[in-house]
C-alpha positions in Angstrom: 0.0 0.0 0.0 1.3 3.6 -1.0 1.5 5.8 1.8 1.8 9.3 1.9 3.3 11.3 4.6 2.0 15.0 5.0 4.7 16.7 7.1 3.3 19.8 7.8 2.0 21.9 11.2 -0.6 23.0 8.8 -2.2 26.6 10.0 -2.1 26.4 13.5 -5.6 27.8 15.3 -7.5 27.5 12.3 -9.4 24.5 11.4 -11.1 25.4 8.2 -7.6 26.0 6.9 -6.3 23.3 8.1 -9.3 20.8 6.1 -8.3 22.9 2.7 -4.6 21.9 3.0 -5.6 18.1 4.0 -8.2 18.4 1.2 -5.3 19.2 -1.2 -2.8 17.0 0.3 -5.3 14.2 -0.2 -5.6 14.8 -4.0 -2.3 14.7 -4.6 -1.4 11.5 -2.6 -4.3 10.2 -4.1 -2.9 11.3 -7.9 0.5 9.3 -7.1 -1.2 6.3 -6.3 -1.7 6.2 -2.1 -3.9 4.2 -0.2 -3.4 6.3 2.8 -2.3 9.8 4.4 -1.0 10.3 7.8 -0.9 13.8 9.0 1.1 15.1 12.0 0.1 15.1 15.9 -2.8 17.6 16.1 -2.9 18.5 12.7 -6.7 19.7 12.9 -6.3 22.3 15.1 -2.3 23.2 15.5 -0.3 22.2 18.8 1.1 25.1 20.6 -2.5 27.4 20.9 -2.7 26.7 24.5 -6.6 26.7 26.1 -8.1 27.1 22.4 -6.9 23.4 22.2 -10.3 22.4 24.4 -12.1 25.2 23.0 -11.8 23.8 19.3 -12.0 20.2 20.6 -14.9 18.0 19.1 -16.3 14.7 19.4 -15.3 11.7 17.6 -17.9 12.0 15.3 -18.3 15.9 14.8 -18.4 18.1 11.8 -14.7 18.5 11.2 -14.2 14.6 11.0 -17.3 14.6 8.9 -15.5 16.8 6.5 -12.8 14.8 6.7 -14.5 11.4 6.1 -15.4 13.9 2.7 -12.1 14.6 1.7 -11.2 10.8 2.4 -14.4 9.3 -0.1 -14.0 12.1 -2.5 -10.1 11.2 -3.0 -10.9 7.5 -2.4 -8.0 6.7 -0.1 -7.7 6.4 3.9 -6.8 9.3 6.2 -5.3 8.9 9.4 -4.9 12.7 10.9 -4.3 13.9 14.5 -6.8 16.0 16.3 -7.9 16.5 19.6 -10.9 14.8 20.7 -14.0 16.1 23.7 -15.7 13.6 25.4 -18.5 15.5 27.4 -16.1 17.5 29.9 -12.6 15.4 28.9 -10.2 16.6 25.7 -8.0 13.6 24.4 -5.1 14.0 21.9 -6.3 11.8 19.4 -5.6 10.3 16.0 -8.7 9.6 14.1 -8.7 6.8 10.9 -10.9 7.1 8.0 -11.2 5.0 5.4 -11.3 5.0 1.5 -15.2 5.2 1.6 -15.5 7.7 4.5 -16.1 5.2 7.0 -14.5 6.0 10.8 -12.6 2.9 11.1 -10.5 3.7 14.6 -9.8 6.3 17.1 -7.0 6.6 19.6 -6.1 8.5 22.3 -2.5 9.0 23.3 -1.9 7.3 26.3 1.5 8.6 27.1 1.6 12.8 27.6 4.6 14.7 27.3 5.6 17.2 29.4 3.7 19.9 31.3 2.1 21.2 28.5 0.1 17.7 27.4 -0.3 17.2 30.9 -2.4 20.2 31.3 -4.5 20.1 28.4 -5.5 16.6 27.9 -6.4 13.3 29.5 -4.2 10.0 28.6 -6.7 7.3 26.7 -6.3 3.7 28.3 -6.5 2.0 25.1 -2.9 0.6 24.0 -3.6 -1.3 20.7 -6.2 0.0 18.6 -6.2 -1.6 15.0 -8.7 -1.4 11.5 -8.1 -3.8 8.7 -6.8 -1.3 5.4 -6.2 -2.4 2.0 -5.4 -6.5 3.8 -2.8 -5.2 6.1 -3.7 -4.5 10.0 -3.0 -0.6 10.6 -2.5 0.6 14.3 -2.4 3.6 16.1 -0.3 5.8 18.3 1.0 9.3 18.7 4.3 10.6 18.8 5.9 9.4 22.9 3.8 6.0 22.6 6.5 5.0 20.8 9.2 5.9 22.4 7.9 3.3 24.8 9.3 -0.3 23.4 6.7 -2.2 25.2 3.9 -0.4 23.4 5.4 -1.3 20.1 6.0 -4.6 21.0 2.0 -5.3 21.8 1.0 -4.2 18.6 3.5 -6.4 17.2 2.2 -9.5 19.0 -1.4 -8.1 18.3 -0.6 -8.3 14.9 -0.3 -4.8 13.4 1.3 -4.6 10.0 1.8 -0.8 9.8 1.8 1.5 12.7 0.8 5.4 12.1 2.4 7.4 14.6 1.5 11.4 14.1 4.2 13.0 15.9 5.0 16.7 17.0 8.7 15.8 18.0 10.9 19.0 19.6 14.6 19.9 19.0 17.0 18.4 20.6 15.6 14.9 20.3 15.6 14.3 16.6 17.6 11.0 17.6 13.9 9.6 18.0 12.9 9.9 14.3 16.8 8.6 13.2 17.6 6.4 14.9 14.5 5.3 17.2 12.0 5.0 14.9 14.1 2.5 12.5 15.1 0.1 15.3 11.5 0.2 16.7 10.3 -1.3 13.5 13.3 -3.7 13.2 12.6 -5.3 16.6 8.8 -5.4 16.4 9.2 -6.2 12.7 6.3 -4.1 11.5 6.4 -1.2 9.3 6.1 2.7 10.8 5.0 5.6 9.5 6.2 8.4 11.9 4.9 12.1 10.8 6.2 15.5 12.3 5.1 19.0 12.0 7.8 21.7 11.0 9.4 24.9 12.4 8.6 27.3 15.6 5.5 27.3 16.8 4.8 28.7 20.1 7.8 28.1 22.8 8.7 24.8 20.3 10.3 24.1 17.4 9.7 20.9 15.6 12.2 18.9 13.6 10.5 17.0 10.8 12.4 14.0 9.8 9.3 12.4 8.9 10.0 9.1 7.9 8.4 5.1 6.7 10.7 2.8 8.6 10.3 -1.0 7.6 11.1 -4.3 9.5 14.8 -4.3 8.1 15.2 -1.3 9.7 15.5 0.7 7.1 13.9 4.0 5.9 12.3 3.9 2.9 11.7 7.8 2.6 13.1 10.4 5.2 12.0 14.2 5.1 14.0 17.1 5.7 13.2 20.2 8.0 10.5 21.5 5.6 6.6 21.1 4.9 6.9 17.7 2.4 4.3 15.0 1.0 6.9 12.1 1.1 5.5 8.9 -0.3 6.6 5.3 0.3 5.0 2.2 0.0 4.3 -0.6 2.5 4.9 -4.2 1.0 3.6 -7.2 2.8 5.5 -9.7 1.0 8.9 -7.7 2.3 6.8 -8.0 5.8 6.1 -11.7 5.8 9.8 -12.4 4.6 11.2 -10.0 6.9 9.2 -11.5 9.9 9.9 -15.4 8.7 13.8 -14.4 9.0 13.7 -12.4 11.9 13.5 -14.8 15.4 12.6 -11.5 17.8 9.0 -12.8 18.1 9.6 -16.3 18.1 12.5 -16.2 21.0 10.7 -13.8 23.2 10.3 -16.1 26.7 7.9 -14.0 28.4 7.6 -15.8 31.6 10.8 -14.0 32.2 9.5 -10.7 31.9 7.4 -10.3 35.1 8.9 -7.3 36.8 8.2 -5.2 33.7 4.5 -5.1 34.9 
């Protein structure tokens, strides 16, 4: 499956802008052949805008992801895009998958904040592995410090997730995450990731791009720079089922060992 990576922090604070440039993104990932388009962490509404986070929060199934769902049948590919999420008084950072025909296929909420600023302005979701079937491959879901955790990565792995989506808004100095992290994440888990960063100051951070589609060999197929980019790469299950048939991590694991980690 094609995938396209929109790297981008979109128009911060403005939502309507924000559904034109996925609207457009969309079109042309969907010219060059993608089945899906990840967008960064928070793409919706922008990430450093402080209280107006909650204020332009919706639910699950509100206008702007009906507008999404839209873009997603109009284009005829899936849209996985970062948002964040009310439920009655709570505000989740959330990444929201649509499919090809405009269908909501899964939701998750980031279970693992960073820093004060998350902290303050959302609630951690409980949900670890959220999956949807896509195109014959299992996609799952997480944003940006999930996976930095190896023991989240590892249960999608054994849950059986084929490509994880990860919409990330990762900060200078830690670009090591999307270099070097992300690559041996998908090596040891043997799954392919999609990892997708926003670009340039916003608020008191600056984000370092790097987007990048990491497969089980550990290899990137496409890596972004420090600008706004549509990279596009494509996920190959044959490479997958190879890649895993070599590869003994899964098979070796001894878990009864493996007690004190919980």
């Amino acid at each position: 499956m094609r995938t396209a990576l929109l790297q981008s922090s979109g128009h911060p604070g403005h939502v309507a802008e924000n559904l034109k440039a996925l609207d457009d993104a969309a079109a042309r990932a969907a010219a060059a052949g993608a089945g899906l388009l990840v967008t960064s962490e928070l793409f919706l509404t922008g990430y450093a805008i402080g209280d107006d986070l909650g204020r332009l929060a919706e639910p699950a199934d509100g206008d702007a992801a009906g507008q999404v769902a839209e873009t997603a049948a109009r284009h005829g590919l899936a849209v996985a895009y970062g948002c964040p999420e009310r439920a009655g008084d709570t505000v989740y950072n959330s990444v929201q998958l649509i499919g090809p025909d405009g269908t909501r296929l899964a939701n998750y909420r980031k279970t693992h904040l960073y820093g004060c600023f998350e902290h303050d302005h959302f609630t951690p979701g409980e949900d670890t592995v959220v999956q949807a079937e896509l195109n014959g491959l299992t996609v799952g879901l997480m944003i940006c410090y999930d996976v930095e955790f190896p023991e989240n990565v590892r249960a999608h792995a054994l849950a059986g997730t084929d490509l994880l989506v990860v919409p990330t808004a990762q900060l200078h100095p830690y670009q090591f995450v999307a270099e070097s992290v992300v690559p041996v994440r998908a090596f040891e888990s043997q799954l392919y990731i999609a990892y997708v960063n926003r670009v340039g100051v916003e608020g008191e951070f600056e984000f370092v791009g790097l987007s990048t589609l990491a497969g089980p060999d550990g290899v990137a197929r496409v890596r972004a720079g420090r600008d706004e980019e549509l990279l596009l790469a494509d996920v190959d299950p044959v490479l997958l089922a190879a890649s895993r048939e070599a590869n003994p991590y899964l098979r070796d694991r001894r878990p009864r060992l493996y007690g004190s980690l919980v």
